[in-house]
N, CA, C and O of each residue as an XYZ file, in Angstrom:
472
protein
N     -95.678    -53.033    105.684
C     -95.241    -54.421    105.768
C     -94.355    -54.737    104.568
O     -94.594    -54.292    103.446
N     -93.094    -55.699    104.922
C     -92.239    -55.886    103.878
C     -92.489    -56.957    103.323
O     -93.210    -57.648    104.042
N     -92.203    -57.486    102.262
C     -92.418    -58.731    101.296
C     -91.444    -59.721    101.640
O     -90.268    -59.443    101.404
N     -91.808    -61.177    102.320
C     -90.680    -61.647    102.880
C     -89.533    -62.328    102.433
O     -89.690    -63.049    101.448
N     -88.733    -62.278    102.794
C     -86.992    -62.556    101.683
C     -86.837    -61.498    101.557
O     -85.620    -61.518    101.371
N     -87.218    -60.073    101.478
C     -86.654    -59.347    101.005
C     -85.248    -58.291    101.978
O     -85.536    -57.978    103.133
N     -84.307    -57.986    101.600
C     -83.235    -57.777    102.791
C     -83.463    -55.752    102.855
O     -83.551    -55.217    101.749
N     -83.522    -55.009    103.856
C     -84.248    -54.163    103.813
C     -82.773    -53.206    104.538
O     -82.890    -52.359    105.424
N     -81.714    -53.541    104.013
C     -80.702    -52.688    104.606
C     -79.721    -53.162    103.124
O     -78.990    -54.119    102.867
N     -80.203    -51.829    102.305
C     -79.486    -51.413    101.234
C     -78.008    -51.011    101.222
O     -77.347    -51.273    100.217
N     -77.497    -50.455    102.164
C     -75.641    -50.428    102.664
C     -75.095    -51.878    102.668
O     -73.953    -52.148    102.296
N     -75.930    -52.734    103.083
C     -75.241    -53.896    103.289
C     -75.189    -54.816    101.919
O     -74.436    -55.779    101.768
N     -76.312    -54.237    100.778
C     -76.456    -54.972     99.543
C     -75.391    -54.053     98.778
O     -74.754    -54.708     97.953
N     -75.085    -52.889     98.835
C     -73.900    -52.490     98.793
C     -72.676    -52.779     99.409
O     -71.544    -52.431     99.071
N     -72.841    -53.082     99.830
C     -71.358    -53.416    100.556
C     -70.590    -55.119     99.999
O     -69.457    -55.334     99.568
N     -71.503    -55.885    100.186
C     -71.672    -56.973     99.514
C     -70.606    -57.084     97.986
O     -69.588    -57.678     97.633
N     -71.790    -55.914     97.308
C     -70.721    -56.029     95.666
C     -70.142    -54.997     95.316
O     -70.159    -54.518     94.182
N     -69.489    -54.504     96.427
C     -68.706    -53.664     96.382
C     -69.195    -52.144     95.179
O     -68.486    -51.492     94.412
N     -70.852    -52.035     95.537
C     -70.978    -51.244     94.876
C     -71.964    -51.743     93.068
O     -72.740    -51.042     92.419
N     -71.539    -52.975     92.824
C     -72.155    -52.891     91.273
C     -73.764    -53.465     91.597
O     -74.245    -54.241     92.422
N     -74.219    -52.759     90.643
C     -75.051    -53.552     90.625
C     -75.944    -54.439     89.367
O     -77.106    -54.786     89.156
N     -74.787    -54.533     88.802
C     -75.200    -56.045     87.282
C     -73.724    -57.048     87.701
O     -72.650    -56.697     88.189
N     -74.237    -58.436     87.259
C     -72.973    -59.481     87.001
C     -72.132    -58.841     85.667
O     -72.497    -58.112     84.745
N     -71.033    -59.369     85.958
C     -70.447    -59.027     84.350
C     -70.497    -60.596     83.282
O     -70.018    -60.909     82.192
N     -71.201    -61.156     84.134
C     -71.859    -62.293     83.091
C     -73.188    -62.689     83.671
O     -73.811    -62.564     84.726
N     -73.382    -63.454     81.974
C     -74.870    -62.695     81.953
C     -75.167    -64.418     81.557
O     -75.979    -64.651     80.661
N     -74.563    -65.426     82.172
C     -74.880    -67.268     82.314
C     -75.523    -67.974     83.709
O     -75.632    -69.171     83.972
N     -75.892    -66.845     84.470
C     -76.208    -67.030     85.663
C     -77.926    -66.495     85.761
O     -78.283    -65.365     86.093
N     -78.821    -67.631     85.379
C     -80.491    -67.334     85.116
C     -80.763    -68.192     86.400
O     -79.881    -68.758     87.046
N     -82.168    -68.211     86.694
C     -82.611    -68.694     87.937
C     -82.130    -70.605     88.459
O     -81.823    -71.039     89.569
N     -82.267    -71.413     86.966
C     -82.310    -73.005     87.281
C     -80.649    -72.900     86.468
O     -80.243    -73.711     85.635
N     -80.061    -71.967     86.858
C     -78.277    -72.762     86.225
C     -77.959    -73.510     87.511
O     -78.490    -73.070     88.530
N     -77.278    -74.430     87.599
C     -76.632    -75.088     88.599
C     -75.060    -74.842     88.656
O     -74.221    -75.059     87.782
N     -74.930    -74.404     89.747
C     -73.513    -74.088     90.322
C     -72.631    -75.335     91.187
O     -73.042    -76.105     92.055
N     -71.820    -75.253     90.826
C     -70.902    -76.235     91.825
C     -69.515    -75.781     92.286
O     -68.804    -74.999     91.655
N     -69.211    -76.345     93.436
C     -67.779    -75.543     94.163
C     -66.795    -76.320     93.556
O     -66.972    -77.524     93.372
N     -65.910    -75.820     93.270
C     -64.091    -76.470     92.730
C     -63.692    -76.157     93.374
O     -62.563    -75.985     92.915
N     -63.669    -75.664     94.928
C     -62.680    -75.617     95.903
C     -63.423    -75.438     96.857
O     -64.601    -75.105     96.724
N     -62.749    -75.665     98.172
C     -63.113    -74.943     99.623
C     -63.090    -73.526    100.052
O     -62.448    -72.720     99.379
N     -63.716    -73.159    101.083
C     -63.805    -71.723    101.107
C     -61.885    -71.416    101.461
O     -61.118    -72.365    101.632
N     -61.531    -70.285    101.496
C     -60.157    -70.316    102.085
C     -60.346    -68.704    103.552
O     -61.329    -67.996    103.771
N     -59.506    -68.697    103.957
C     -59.172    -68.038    105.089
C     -59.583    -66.706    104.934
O     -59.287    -66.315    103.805
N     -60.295    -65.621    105.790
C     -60.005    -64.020    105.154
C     -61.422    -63.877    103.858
O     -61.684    -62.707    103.579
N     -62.124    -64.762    103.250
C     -62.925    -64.861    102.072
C     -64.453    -63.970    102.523
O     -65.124    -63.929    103.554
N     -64.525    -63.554    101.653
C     -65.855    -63.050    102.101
C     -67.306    -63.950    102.573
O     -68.031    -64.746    101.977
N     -67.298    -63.463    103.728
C     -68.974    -64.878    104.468
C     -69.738    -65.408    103.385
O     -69.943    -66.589    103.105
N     -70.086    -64.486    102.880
C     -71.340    -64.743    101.358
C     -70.334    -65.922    100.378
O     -70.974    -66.922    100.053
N     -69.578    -65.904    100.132
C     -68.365    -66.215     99.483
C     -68.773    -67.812     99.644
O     -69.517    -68.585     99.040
N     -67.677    -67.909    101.047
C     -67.830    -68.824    101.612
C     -69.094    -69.965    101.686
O     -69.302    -71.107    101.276
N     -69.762    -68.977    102.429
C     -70.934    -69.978    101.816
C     -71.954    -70.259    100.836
O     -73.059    -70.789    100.957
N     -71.328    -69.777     99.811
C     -71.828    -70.166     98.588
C     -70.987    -71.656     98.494
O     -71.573    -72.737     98.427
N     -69.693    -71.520     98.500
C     -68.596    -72.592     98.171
C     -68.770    -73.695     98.807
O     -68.383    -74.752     98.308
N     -69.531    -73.644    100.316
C     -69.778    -74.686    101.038
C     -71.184    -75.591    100.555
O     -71.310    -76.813    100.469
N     -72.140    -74.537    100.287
C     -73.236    -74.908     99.779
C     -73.470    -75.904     98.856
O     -74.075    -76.976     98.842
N     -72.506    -74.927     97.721
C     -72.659    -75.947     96.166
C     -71.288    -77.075     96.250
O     -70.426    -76.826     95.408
N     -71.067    -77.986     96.944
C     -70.604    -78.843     97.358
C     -70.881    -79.822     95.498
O     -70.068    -80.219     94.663
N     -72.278    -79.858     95.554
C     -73.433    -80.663     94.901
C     -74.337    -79.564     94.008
O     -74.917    -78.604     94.516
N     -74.341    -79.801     92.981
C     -75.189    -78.778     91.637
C     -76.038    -78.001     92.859
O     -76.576    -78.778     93.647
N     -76.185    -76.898     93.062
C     -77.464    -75.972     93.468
C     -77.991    -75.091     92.292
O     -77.238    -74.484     91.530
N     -79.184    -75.079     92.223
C     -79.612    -73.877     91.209
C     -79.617    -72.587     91.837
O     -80.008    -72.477     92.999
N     -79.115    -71.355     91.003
C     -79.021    -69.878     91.754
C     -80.362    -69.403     92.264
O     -80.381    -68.423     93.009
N     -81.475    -70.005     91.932
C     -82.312    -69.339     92.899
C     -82.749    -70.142     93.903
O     -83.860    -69.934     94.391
N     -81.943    -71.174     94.357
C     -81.632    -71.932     95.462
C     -80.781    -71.644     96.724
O     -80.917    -71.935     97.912
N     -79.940    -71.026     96.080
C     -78.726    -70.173     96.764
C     -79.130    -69.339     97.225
O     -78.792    -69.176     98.397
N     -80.394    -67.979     96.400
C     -80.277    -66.838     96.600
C     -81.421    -67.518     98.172
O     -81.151    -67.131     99.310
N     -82.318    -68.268     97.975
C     -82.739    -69.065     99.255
C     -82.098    -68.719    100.450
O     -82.279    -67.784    101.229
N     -81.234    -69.754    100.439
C     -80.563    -69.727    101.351
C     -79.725    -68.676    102.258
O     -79.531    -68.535    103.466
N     -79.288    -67.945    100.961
C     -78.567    -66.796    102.049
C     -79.640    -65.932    102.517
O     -79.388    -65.275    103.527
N     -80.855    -65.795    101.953
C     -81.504    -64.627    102.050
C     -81.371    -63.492    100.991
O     -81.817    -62.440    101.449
N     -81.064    -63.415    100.167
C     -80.523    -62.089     99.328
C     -81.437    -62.021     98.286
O     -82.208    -62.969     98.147
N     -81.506    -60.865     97.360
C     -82.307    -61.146     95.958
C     -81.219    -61.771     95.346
O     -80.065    -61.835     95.770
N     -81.823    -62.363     94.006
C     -81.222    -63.282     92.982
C     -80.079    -62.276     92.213
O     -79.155    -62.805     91.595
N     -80.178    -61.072     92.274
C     -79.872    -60.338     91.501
C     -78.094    -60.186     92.296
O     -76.970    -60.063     91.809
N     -78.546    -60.262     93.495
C     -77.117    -59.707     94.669
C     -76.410    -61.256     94.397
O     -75.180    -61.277     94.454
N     -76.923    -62.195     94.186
C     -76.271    -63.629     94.256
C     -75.453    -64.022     92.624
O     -74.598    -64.836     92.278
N     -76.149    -63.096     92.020
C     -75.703    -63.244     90.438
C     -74.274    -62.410     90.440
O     -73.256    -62.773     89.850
N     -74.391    -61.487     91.054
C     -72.741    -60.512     91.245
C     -72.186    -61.763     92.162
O     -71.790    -62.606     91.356
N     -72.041    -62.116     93.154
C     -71.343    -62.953     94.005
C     -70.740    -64.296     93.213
O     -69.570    -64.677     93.206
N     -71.850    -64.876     92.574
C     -71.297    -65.869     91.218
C     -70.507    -65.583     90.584
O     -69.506    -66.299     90.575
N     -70.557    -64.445     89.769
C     -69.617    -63.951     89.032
C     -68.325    -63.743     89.531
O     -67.332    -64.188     88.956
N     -68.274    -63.009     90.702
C     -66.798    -62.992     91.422
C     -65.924    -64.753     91.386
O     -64.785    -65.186     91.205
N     -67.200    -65.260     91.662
C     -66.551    -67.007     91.996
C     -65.970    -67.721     90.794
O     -65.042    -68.487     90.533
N     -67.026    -67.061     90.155
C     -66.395    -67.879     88.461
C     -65.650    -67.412     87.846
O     -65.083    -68.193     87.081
N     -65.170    -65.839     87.782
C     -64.083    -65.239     87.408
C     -63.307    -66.022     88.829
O     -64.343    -66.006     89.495
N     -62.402    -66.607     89.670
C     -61.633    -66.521     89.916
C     -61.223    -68.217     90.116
O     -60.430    -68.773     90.877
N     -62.296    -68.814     88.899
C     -62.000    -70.251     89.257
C     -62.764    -71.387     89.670
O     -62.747    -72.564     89.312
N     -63.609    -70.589     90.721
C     -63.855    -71.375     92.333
C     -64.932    -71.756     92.359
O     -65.135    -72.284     93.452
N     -66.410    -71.808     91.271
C     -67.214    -72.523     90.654
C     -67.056    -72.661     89.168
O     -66.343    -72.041     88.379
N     -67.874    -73.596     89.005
C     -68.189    -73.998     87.444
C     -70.151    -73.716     87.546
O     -70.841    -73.914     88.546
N     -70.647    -73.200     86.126
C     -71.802    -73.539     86.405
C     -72.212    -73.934     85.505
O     -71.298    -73.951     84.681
N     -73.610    -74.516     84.844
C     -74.046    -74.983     83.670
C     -75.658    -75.042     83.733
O     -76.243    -75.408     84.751
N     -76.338    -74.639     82.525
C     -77.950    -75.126     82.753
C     -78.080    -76.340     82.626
O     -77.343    -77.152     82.066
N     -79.084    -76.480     83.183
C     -79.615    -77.982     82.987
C     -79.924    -78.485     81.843
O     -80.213    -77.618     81.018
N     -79.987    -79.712     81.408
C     -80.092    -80.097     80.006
C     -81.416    -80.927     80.389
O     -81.380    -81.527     81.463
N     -82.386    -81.001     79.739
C     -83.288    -82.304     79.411
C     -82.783    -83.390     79.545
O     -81.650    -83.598     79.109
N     -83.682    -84.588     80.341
C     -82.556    -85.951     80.344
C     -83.362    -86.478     78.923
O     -84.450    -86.154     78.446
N     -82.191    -87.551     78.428
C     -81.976    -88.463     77.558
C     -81.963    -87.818     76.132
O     -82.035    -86.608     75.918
N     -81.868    -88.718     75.271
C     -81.287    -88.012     73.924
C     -82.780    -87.577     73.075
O     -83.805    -88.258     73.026
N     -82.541    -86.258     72.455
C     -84.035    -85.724     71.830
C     -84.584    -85.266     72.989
O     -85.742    -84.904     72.778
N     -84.327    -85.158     73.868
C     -85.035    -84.532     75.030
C     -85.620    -83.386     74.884
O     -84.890    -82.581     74.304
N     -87.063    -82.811     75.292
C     -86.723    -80.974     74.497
C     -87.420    -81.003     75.757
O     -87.977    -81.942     76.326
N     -87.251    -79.533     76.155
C     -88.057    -78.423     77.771
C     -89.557    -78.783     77.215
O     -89.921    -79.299     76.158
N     -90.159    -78.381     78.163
C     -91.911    -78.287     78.208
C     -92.278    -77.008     77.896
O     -91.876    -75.950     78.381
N     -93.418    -77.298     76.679
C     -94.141    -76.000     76.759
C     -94.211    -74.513     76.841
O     -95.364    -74.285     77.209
N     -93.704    -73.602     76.721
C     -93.948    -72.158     77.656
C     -95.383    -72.568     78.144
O     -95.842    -73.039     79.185
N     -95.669    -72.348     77.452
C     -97.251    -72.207     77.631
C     -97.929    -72.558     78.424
O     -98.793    -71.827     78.907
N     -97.633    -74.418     78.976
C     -97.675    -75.168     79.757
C     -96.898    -75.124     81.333
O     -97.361    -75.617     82.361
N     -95.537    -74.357     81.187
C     -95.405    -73.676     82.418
C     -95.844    -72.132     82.899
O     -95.500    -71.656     83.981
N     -96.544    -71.535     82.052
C     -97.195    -70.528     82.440
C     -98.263    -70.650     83.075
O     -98.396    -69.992     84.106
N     -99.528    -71.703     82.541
C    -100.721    -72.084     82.849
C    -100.474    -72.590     84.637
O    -101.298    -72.479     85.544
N     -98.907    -73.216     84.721
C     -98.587    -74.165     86.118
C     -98.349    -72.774     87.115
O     -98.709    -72.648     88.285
N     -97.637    -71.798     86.272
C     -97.449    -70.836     87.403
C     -98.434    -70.144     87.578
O     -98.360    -69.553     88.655
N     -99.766    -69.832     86.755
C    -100.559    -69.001     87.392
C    -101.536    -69.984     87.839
O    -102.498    -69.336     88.252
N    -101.752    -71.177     87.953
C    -102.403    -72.437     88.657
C    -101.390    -71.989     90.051
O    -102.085    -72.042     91.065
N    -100.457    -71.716     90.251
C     -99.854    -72.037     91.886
C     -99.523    -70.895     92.515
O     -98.901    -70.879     93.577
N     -99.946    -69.803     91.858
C    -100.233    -68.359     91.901
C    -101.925    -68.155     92.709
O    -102.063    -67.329     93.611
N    -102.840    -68.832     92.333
C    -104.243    -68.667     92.630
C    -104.401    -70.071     93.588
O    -105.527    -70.544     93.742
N    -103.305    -70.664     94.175
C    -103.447    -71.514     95.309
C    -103.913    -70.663     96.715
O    -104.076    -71.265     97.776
């Protein structure tokens, strides 16, 4: 039995990134939010495309990798193609308001193995 999400035709995760398998940037972690600066165009690769359609509106990359189905890892090369050529912007999220700081490690560790033993 396979683990589900997981895509089980390795030619096609090759084929995808033409072979690599790391981003050549390394700004693309699970909660960055991506957004499209353009429309898909004609001839573009499907994955491509609908990434560009998707992030219309901030998506986080492991939102994306959601959606298409893919690991995070195959969606992090596909980003990279997009942002080397323009066609997103991405950014982490910041804490709202001023002095804002993240929560805890500690406190999101305790949450993930609390929703781990659900």
């Amino acid at each position: 039995m396979s683990r589900p999400g997981r895509d089980e035709d390795p030619d096609r995760l090759y084929t995808l990134t033409g072979g690599r398998s790391r981003s050549d940037s390394a700004a693309f972690d699970l909660v960055t939010l991506v957004v499209s600066e353009c429309d898909p165009t004609p001839g573009m690769q499907s994955e491509h495309a609908a990434i560009l359609r998707m992030c219309r509106t901030p998506v986080a990359v492991v939102e994306i990798a959601a959606d298409l189905r893919l690991p995070v890892s195959i969606v992090r090369i596909l980003l990279s193609d997009l942002q080397a050529t323009g066609r997103i912007t991405a950014r982490h999220p910041r804490p709202a308001g001023p002095g804002a700081q993240l929560p805890d490690p500690t406190i999101l560790e305790q949450v993930l193995v609390g929703l781990r033993n659900l």
